[in-house]
C-alpha positions in Angstrom: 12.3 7.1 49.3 13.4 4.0 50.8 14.9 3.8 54.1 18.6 3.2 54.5 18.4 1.8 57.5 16.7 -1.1 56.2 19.5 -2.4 53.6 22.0 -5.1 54.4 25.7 -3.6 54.6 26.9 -4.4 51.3 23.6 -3.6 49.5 24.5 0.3 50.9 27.7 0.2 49.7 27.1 -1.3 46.4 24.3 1.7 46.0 26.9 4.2 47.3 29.7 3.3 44.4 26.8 3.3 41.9 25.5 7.1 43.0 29.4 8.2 43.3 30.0 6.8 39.4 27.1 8.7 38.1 27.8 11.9 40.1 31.0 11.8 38.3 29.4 11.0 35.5 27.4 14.5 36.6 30.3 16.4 36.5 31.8 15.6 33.4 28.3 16.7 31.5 28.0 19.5 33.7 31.5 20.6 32.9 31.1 20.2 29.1 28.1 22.1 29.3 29.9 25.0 31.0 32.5 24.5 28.3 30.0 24.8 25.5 28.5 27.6 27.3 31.6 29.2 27.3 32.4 28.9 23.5 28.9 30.1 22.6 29.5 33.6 25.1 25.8 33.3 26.2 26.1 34.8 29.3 27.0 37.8 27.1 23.0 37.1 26.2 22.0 37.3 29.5 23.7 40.1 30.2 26.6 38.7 32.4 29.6 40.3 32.1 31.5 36.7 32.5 31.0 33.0 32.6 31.7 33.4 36.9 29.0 36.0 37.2 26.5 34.1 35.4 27.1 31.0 36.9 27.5 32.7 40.6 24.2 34.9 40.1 22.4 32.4 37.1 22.8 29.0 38.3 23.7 29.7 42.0 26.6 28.5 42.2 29.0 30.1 45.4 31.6 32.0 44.3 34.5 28.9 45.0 32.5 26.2 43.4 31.9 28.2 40.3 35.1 29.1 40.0 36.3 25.1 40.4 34.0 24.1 37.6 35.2 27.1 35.3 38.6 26.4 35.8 38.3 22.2 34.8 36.0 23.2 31.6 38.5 25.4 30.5 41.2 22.5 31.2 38.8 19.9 29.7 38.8 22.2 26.0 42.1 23.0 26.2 43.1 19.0 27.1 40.2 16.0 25.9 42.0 13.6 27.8 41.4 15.0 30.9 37.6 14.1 30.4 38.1 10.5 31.6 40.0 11.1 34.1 37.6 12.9 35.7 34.6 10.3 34.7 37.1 7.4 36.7 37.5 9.9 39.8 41.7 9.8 39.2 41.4 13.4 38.9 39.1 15.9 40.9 38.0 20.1 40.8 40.5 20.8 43.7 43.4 19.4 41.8 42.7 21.2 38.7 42.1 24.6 41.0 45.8 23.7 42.4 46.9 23.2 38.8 45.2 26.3 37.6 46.8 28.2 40.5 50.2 27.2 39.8 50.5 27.0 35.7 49.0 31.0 36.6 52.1 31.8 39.3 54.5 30.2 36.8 53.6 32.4 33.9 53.2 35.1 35.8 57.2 34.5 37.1 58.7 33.5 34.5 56.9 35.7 31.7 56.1 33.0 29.6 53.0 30.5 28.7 52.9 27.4 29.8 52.1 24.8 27.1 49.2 22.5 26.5 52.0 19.5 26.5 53.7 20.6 29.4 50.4 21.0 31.3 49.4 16.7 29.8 52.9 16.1 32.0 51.6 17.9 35.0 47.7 16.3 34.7 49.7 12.8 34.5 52.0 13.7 37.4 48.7 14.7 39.9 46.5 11.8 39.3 45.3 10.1 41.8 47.1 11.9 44.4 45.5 13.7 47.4 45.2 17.6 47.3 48.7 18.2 49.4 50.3 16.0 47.3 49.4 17.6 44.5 50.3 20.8 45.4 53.5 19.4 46.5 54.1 17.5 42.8 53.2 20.9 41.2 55.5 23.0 43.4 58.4 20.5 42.5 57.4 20.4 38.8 57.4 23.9 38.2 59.8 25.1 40.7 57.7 27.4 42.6 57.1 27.7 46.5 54.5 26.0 48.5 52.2 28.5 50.0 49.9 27.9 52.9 46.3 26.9 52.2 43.8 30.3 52.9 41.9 29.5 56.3 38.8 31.6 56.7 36.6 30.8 60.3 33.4 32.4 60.5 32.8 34.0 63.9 29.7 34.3 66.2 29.1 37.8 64.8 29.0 36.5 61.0 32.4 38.6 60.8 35.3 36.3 59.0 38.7 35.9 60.5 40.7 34.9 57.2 44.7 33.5 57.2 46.4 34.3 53.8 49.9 34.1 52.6 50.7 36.9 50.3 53.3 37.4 47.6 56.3 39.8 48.3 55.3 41.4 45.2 51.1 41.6 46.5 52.2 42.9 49.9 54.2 45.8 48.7 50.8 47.2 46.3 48.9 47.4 48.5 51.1 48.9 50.8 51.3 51.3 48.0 47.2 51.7 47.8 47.2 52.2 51.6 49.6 54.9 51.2 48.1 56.9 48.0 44.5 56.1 50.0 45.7 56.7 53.3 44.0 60.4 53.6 41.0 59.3 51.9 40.6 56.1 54.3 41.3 58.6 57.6 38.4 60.6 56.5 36.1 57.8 55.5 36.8 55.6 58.0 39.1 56.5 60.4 41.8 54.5 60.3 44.5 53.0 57.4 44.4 49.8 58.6 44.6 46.5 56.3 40.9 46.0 57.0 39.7 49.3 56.2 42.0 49.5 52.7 40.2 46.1 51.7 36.9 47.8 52.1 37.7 50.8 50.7 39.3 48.8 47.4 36.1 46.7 47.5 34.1 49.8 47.0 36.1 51.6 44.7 35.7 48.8 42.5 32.0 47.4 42.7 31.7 51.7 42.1 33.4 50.9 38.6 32.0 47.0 38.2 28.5 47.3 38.7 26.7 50.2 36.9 28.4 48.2 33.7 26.2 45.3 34.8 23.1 47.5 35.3 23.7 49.7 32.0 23.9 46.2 30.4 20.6 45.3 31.7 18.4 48.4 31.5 19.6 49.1 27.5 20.0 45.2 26.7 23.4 45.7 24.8 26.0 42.8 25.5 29.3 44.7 24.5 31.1 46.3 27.5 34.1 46.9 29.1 35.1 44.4 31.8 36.7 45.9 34.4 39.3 43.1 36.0 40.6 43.9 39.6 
């Protein structure tokens, strides 16, 4: 490869635009090939349980990026025009993840679905703006509080020290599973605090998730229950 050093300043920036347009360029394909992937259920084939899992565990994707590209193929079948858009760079994965996150918290308020045309007005309103504008716009558009942005710092002993806002309405459930688990979590682990409830939720739950995946594997069927959490 050739050196970088060795170009003249505006032949590295002029070879800089042209790598940034094709990995857009990138995207877009790789999105409509998620999309298509999606239609056709073939992680179902290779015994995925869901488009994240296979793209997580299949294509190695982290769990954040794959859920970023799931959520903007979805958004690309659902709206075309939002395929150029991306391709110019006027809209990006961490606006649509903003979008997704706050057309979900609408409907999940209000009790109602958000339409395709309704969502065109909110793509139009977020392009080109910067990710805490965007969730500003969105916040305005659909009436809906701006939260805090989830900090997570990863210490010297690998453990994570993670900020979240939570919902009145999250806060009060589990707060209801520490209670009904609070026995349970004194004998397991010795305590009820927040941090032990989260592991003993994260248990009881890969308990239910996984054996489906390995049952799925072992006897090759693709039909299954999905457990959501």
């Amino acid at each position: 490869m050739y050196e970088l050093k060795k170009l003249k300043d505006w032949e590295l920036e002029s070879q800089l635009k042209n790598l940034v347009a094709k990995e857009r360029k990138l995207l877009h394909a790789i999105l409509e090939h998620i999309k298509e992937v999606d239609i056709r259920k073939l992680y179902l084939e290779r015994a995925y349980s869901s488009l994240f899992e296979y793209m997580v565990k299949e294509l190695g994707y982290s769990g954040s990026a794959a859920m970023r590209r799931i959520e903007a193929a979805k958004l690309l079948r659902e709206i075309p025009s939002v395929s150029e858009k991306i391709q110019e760079g006027s809209l990006n994965l961490s606006q649509i993840g903003e979008l997704s996150r706050a057309v979900k918290e609408k409907e999940k308020s209000c009790g109602e679905k958000i339409s395709s045309a309704q969502k065109i007005e909110l793509v139009d309103a977020i392009v080109g703006k910067s990710t805490a504008e965007t969730q500003k716009e969105l916040c305005l558009a659909l009436d809906i509080d701006l939260k805090e942005p989830e900090k997570k710092l990863v210490q010297k002993d690998e453990s994570v020290h993670l900020t979240v806002t939570l919902s009145k309405e999250l806060h009060e459930k589990l707060m209801r599973c520490k209670d009904l688990a609070s026995h349970t979590l004194l004998r397991q682990q010795g305590d009820v605090s927040t941090n032990a409830l989260f592991e003993f939720l994260a248990d009881e739950y890969l308990e239910k998730a996984e054996p489906i995946k390995n049952e799925i594997t072992n006897s090759g069927i693709a039909s299954f229950k999905v457990v959501e959490f």
